[in-house]
N, CA, C and O of each residue as an XYZ file, in Angstrom:
764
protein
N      82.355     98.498     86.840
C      83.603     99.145     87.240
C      84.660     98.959     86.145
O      85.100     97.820     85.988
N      85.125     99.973     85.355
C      86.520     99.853     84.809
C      87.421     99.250     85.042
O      87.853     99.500     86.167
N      88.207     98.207     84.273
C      89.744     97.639     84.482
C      90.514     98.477     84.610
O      90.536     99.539     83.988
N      91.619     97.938     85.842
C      92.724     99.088     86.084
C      93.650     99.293     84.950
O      94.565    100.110     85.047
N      93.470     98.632     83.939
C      94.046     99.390     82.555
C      93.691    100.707     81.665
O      94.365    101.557     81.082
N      92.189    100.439     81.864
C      91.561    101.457     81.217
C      91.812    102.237     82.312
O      92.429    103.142     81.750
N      91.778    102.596     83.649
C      91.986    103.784     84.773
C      93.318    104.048     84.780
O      93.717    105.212     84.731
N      94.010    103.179     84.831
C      95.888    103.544     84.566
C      96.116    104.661     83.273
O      96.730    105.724     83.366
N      95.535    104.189     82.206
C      94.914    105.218     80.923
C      95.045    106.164     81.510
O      96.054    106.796     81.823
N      93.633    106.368     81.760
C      92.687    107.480     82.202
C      94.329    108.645     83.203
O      94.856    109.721     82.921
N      94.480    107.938     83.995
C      95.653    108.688     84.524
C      96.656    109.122     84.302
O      97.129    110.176     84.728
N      97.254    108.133     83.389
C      98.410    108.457     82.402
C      98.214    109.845     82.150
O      98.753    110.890     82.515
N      96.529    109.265     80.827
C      96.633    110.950     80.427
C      96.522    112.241     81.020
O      97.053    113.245     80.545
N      95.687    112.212     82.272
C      95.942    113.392     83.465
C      97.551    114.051     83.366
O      98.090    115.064     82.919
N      97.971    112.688     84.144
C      99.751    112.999     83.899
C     100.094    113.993     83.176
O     100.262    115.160     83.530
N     100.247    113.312     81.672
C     100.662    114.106     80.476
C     100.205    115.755     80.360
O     100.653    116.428     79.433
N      99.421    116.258     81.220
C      98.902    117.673     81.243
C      99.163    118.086     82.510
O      98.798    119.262     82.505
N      99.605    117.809     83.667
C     100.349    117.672     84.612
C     101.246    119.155     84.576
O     102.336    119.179     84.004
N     100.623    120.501     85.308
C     101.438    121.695     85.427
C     101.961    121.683     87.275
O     102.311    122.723     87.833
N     101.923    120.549     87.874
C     101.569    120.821     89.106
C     103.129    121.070     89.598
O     103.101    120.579     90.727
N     103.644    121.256     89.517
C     105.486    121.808     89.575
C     106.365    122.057     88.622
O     106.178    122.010     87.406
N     107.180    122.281     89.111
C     108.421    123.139     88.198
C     108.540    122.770     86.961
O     108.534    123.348     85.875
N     108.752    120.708     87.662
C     109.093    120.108     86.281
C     108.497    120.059     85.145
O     109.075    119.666     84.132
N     107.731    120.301     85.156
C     106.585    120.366     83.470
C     107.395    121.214     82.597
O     107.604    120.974     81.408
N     107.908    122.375     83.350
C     108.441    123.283     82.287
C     109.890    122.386     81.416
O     109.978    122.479     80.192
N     110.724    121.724     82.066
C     111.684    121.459     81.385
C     111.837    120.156     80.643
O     112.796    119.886     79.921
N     110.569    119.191     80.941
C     110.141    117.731     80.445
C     110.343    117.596     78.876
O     110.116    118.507     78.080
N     110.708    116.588     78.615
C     110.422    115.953     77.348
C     108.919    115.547     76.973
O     107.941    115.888     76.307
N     109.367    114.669     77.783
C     108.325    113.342     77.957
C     107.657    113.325     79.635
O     108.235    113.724     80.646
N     106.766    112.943     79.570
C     106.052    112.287     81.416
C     106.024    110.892     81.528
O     105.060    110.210     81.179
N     107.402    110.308     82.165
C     107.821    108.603     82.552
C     106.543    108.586     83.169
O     106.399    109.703     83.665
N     105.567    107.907     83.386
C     104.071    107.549     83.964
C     104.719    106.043     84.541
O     105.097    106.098     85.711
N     104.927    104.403     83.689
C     105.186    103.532     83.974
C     105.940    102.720     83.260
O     106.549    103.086     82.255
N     105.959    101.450     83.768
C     106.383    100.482     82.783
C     106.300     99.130     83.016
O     107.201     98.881     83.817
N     105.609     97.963     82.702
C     104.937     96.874     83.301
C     103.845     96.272     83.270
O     103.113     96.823     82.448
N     103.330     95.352     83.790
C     102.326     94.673     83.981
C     100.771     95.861     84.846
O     101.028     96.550     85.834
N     100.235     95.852     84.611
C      98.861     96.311     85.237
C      98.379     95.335     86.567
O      97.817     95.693     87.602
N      98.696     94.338     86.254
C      98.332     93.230     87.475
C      99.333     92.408     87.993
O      99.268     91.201     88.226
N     100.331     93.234     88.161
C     101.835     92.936     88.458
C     101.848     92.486     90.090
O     101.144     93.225     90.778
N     102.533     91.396     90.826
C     102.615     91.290     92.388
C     103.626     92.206     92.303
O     102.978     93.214     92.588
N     104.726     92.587     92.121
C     105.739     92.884     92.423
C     105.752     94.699     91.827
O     105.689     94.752     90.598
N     105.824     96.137     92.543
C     106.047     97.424     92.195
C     106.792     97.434     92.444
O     106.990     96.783     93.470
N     108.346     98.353     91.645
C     109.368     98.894     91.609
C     109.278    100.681     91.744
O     109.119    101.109     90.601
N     109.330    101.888     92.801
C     109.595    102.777     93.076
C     110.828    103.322     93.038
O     111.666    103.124     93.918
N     111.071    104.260     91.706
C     112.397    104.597     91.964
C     112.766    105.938     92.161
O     112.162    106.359     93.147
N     113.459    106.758     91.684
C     113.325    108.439     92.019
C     113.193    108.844     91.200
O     112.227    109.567     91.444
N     113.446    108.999     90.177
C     113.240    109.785     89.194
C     113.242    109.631     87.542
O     113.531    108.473     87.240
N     113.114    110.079     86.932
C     113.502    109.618     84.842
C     114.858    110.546     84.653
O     115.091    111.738     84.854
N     115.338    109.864     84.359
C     116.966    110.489     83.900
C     116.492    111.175     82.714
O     115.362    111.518     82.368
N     118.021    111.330     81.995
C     117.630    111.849     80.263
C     117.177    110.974     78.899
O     116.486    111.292     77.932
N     117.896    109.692     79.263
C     116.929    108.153     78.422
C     115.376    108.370     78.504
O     114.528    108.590     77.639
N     115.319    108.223     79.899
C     113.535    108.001     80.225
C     113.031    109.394     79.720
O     112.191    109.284     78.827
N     113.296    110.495     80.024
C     112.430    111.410     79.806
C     112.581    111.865     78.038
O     111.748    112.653     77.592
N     113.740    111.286     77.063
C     113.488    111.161     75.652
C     112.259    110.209     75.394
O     111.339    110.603     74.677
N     112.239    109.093     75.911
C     111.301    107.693     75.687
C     110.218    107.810     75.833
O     109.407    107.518     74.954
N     109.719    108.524     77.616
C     108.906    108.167     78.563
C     109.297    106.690     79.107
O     108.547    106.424     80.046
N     109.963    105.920     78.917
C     109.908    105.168     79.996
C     111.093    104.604     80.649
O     112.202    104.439     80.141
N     110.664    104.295     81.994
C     111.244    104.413     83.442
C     112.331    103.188     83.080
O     112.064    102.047     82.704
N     113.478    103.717     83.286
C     114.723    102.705     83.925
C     115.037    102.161     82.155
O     114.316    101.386     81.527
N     115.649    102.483     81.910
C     115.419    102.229     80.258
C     117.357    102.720     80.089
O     117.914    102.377     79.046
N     118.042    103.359     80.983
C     118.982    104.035     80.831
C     120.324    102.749     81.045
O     120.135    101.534     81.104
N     121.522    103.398     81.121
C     122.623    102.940     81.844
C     122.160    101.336     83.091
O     122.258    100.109     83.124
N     121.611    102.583     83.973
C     121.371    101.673     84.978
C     119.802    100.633     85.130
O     119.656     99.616     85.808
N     118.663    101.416     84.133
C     118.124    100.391     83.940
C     118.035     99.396     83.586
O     117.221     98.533     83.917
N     119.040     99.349     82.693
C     119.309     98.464     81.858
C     120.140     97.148     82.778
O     120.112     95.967     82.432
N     120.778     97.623     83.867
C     121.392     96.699     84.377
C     120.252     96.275     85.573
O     120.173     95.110     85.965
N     119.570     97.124     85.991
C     118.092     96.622     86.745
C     117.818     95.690     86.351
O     117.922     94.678     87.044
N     117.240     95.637     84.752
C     116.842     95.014     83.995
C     116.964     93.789     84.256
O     116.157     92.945     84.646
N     118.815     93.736     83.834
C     119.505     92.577     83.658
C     118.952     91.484     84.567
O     118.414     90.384     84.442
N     119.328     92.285     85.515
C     119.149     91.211     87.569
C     117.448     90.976     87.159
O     117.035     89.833     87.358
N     116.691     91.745     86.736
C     115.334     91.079     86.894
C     115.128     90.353     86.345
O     114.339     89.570     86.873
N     115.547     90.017     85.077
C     115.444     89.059     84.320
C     116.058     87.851     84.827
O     115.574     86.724     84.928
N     117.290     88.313     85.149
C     118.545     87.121     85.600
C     117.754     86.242     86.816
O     117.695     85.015     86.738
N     117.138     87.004     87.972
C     116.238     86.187     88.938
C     114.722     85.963     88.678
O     113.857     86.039     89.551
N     114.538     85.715     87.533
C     113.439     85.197     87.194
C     112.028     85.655     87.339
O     110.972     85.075     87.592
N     112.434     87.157     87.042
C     111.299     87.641     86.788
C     110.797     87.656     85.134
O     111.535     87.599     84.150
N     109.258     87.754     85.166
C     108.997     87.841     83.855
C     108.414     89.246     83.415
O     108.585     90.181     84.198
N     107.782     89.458     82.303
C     107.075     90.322     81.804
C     106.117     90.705     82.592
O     106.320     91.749     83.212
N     105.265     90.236     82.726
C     103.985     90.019     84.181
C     104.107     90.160     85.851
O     103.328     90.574     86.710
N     105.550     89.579     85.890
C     105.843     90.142     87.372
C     105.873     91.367     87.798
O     105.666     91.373     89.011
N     106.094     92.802     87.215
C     106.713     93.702     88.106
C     105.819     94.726     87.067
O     105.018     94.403     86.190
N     106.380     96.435     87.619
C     105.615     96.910     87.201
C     106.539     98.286     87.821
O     106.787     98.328     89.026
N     106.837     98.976     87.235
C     108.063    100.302     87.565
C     107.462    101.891     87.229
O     107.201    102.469     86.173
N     107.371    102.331     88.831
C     107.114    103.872     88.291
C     108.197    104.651     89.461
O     108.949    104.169     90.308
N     107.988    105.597     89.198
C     109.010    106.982     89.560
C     108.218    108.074     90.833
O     107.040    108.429     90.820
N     109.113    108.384     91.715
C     108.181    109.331     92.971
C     108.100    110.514     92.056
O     107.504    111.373     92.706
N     108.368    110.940     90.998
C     107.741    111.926     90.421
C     107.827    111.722     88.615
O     108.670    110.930     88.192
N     107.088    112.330     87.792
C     106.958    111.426     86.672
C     107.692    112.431     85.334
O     107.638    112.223     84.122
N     108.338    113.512     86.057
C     109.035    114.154     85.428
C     110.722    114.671     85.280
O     111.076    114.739     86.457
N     111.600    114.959     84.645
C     112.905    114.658     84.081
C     113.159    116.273     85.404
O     112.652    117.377     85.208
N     114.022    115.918     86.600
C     114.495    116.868     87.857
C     115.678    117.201     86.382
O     116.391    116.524     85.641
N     115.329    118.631     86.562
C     116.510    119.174     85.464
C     118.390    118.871     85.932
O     118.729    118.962     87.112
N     119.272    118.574     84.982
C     120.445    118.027     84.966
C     120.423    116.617     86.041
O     121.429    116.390     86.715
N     119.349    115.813     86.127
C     119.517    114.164     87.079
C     119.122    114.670     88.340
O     118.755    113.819     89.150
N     119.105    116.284     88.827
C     119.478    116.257     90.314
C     118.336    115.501     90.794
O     117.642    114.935     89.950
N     118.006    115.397     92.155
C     116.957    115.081     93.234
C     115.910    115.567     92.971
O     115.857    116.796     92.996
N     114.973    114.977     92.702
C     113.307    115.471     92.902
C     113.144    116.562     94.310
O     113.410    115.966     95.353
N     112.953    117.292     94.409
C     112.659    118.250     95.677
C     111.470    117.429     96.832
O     110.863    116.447     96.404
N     111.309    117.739     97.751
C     110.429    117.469     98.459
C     108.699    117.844     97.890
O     107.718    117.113     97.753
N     108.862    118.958     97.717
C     107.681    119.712     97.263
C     107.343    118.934     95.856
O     106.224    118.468     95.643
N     108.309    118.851     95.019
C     108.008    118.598     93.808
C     107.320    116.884     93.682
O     106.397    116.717     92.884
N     107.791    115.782     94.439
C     107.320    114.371     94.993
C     106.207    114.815     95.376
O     105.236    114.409     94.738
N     105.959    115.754     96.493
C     104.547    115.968     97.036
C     103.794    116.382     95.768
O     102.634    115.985     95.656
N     104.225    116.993     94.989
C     103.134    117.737     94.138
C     102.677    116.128     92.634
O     101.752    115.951     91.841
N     103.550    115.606     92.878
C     103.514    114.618     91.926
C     103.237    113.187     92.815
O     103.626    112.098     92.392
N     102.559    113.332     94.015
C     102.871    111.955     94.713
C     101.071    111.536     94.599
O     100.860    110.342     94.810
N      99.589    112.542     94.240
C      98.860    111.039     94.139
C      98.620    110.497     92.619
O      97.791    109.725     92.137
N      99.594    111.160     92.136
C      99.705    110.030     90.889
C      99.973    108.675     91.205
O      99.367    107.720     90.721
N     100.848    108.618     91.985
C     101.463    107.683     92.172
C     100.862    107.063     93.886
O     101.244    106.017     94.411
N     100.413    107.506     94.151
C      99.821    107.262     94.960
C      98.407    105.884     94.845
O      98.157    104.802     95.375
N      97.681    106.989     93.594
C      97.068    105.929     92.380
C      97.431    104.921     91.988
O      96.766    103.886     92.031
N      98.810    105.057     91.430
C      98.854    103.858     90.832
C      98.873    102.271     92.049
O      98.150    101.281     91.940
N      99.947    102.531     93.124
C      99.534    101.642     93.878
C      98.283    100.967     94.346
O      98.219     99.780     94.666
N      97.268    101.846     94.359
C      96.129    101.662     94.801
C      95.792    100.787     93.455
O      95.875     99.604     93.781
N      95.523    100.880     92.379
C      95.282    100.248     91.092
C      96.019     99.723     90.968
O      95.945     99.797     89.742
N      97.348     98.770     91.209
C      98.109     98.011     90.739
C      98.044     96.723     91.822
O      98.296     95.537     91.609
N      97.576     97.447     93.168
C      97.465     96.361     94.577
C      98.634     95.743     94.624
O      98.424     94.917     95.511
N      99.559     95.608     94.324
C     100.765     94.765     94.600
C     101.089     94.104     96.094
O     100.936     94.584     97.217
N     101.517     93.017     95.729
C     101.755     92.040     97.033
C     102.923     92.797     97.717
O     102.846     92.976     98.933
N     103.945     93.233     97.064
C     105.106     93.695     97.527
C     105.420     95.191     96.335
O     105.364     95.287     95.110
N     105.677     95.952     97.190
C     106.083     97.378     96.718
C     107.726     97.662     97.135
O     108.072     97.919     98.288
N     108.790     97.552     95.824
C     109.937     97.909     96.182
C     110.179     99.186     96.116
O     109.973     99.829     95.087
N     110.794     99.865     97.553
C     111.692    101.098     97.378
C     113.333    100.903     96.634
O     114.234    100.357     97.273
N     113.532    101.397     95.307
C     114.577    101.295     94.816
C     115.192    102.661     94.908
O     114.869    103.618     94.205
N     116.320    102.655     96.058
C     117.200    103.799     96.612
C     117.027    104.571     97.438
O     116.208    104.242     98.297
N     117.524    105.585     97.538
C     116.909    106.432     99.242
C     116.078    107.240     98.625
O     115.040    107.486     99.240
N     116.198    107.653     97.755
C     115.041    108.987     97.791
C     113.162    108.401     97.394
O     112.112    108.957     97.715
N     113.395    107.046     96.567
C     111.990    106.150     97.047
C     111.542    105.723     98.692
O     110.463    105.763     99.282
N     112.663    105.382     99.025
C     112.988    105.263    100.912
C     112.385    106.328    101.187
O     111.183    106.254    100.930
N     112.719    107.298    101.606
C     112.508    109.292    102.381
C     110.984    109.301    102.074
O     110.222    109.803    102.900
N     110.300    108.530    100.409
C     109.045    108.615    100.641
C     108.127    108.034    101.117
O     106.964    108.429    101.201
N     108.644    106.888    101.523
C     107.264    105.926    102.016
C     107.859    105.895    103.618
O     107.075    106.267    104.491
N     109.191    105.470    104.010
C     110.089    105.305    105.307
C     110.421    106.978    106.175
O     111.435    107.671    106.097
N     109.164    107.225    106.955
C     109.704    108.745    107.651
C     110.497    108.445    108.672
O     110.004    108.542    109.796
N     112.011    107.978    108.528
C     112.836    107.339    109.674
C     114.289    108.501    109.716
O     115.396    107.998    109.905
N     114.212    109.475    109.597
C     115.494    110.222    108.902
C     116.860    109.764    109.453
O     117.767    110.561    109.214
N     117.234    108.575    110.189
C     118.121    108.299    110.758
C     118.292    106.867    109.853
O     119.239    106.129    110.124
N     117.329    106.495    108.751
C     117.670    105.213    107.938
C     118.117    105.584    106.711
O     117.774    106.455    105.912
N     119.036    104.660    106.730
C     119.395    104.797    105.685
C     119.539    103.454    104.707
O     119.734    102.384    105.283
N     119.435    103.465    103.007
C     119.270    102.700    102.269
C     120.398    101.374    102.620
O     119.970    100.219    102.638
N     121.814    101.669    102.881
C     122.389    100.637    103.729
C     121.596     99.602    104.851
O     121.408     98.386    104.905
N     121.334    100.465    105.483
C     120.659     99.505    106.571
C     119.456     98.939    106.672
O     119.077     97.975    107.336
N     118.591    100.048    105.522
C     117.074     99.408    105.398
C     116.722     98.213    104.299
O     115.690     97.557    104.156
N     118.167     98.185    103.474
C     117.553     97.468    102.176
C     117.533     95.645    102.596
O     118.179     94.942    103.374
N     116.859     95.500    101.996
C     116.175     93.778    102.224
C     115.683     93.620    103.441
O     115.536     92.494    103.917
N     115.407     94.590    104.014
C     114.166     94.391    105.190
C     112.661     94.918    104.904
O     112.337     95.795    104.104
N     111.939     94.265    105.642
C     110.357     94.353    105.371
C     109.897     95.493    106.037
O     110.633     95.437    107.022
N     109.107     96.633    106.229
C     108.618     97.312    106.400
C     106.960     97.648    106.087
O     106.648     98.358    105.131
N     105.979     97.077    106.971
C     104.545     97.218    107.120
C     104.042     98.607    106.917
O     104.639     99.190    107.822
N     103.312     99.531    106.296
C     102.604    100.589    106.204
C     101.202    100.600    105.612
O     101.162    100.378    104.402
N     100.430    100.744    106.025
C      98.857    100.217    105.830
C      98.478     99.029    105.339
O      97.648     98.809    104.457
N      99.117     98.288    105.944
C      98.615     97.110    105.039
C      99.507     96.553    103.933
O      99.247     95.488    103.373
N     100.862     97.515    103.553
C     101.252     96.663    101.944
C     102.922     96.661    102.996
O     103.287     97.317    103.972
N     103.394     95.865    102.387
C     104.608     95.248    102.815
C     105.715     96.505    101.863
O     105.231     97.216    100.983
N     106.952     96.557    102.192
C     107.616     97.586    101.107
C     108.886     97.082    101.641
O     108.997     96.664    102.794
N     109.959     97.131    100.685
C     111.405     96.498    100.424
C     112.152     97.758    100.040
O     111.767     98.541     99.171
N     113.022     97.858    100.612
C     113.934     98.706     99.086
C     115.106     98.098     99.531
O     115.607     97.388    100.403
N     115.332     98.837     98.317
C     116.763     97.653     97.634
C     117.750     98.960     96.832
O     117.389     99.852     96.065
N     118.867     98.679     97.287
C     119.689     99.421     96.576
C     119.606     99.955     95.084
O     119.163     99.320     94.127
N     120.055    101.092     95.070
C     118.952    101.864     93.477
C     120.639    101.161     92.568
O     121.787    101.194     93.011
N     120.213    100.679     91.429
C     120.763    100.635     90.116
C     121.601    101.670     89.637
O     121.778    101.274     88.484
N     122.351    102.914     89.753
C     123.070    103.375     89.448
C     123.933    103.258     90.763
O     125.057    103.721     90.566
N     123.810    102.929     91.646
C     124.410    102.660     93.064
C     125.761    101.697     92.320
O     126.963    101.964     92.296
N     124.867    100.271     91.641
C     125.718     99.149     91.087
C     126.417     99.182     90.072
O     126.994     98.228     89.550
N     126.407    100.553     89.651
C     127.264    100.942     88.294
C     128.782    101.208     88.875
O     129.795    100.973     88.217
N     128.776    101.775     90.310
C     130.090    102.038     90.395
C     130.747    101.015     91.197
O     131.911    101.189     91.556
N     130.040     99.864     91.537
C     130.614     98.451     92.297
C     130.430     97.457     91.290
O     129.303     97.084     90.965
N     131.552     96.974     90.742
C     131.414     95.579     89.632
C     131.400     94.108     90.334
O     130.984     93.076     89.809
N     131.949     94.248     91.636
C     132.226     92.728     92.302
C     130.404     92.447     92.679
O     129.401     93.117     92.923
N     130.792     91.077     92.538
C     129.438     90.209     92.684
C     129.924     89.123     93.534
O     129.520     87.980     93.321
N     130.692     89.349     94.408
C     131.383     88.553     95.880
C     129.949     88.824     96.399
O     128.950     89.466     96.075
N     130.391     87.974     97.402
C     129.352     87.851     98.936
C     129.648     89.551     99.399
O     130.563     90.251     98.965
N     128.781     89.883    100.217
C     128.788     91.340    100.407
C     128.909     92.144     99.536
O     128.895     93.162    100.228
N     129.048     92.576     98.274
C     129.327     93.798     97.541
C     127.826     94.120     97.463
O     126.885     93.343     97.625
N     127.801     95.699     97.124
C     126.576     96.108     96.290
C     125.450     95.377     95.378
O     124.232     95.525     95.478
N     126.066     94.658     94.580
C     125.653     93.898     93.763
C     125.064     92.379     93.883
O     124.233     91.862     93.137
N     125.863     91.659     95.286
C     125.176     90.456     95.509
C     124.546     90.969     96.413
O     123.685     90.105     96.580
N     124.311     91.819     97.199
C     122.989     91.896     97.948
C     121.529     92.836     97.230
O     120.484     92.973     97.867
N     121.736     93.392     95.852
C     120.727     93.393     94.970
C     120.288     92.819     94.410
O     119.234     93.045     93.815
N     121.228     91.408     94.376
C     120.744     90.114     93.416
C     119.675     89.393     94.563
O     118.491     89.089     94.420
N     120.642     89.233     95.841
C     119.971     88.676     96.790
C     118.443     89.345     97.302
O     117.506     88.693     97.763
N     118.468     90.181     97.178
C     116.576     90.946     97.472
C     116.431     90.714     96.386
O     116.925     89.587     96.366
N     116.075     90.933     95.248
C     115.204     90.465     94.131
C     114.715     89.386     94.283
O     113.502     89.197     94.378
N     115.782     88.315     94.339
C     115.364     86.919     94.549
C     115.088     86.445     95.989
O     114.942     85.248     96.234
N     115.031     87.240     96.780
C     114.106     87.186     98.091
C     112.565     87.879     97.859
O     111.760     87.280     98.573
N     112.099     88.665     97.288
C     111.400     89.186     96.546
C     110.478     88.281     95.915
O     109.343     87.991     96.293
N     111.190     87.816     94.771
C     110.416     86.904     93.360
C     109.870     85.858     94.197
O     108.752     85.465     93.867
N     110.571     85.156     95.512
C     109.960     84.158     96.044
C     108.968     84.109     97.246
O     108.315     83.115     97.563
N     108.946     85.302     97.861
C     107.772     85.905     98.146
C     106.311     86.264     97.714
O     105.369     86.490     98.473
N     106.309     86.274     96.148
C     105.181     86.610     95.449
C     104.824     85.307     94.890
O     103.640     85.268     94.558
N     105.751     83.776     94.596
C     105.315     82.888     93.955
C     104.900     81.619     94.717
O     104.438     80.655     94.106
């Protein structure tokens, strides 16, 4: 049997030829991942901005960068985590991935979970939420740092990273200490 590196490959490059919606036409690049292969910890987010889709890779922008920060800051390493996108292509001007367009791009990613097995799968923001959580009355406020069971894999989401760009306080309650606080509810879950 192949290592899920060499099959992550193998898929990538599928990806990269990837006509299955709109987005192909206006792509740079196809964000596929970014991370560990045998990572406990998946990060789900919505989409590749205009950073990621120059690069190909996921969360690399403004707000990844401050993702980043907090992952690092709570003690994650290189090996812990592992970041892909509900669709692997640049939604023209940032907007929302469409419904159709996630569906048309979702067993990529569908894959990768399955090949990555992760102990814990984070939803980062609502529109990672809308895909795994069919609750249309939840919302990322109320769902984030709670556990949620779906076949078997546990799933988190946590307030998306450009959310924390427009809240700077790191008080008790802001945006920001309760993204610090799930991460590091998170990291100690997997160790």
């Amino acid at each position: 049997m192949e290592d899920n590196k060499i099959q992550l490959e193998k898929l990538r490059q599928k990806a990269q030829k990837c006509t299955n919606c709109i987005l192909c036409q206006t792509r740079n690049k196809v964000v596929f991942s970014d991370g560990c292969e045998t990572a406990p910890v998946m990060f789900i987010g919505e989409a590749p901005g205009q950073n990621e889709d120059n690069t190909g890779i996921p969360f690399i922008g403004r707000a990844g960068q401050l993702f980043r920060k907090y992952l690092f800051e709570t003690g994650y390493g290189n090996n812990d985590f592992y970041i892909a996108n509900t669709v692997k292509c640049r939604p023209p001007k940032n907007r929302k991935p469409a419904p159709k367009e996630k569906e048309s791009c979702r067993h990529f990613l569908d894959e990768q979970i399955k090949l990555i097995n992760p102990k814990i799968i984070v939803l980062v923001g609502s529109c990672a939420l809308e895909s795994f959580i069919k609750d249309k009355k939840l919302t990322i406020t109320k769902a984030r740092g709670k556990i949620f069971e779906i076949d078997n894999k546990k799933f988190i989401p946590i307030f998306h990273p450009s959310y924390l760009l427009r809240y700077h306080s790191i008080l008790e309650g802001s945006p920001r200490y309760y993204f610090k606080k799930d991460l590091e509810m998170i990291k100690e879950m997997v160790t």
